[in-house]
C-alpha positions as CSV (number, residue, x, y, z in Angstrom):
1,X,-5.4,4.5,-4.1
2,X,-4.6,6.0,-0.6
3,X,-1.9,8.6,-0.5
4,X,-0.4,6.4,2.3
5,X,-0.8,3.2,1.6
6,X,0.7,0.9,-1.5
7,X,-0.7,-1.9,-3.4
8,X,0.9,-5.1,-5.1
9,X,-0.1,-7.5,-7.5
10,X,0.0,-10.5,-5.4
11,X,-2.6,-9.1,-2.9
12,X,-0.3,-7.8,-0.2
13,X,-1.1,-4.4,1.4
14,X,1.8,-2.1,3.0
15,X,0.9,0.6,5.3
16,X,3.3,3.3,4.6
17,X,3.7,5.9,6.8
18,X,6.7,9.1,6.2
C-alpha cells in the first residue's frame, strides 16, 4: 500500500494527501 493513498473494499481509491 502507498503511504498516501487508501484502499477500500468496494474498489474505490482515495488520494490522500496531509
Amino acid at each position: 500500500n502507498n503511504n498516501n493513498r487508501l484502499f477500500f473494499g468496494d474498489g474505490t481509491q482515495l488520494v490522500v494527501k496531509p
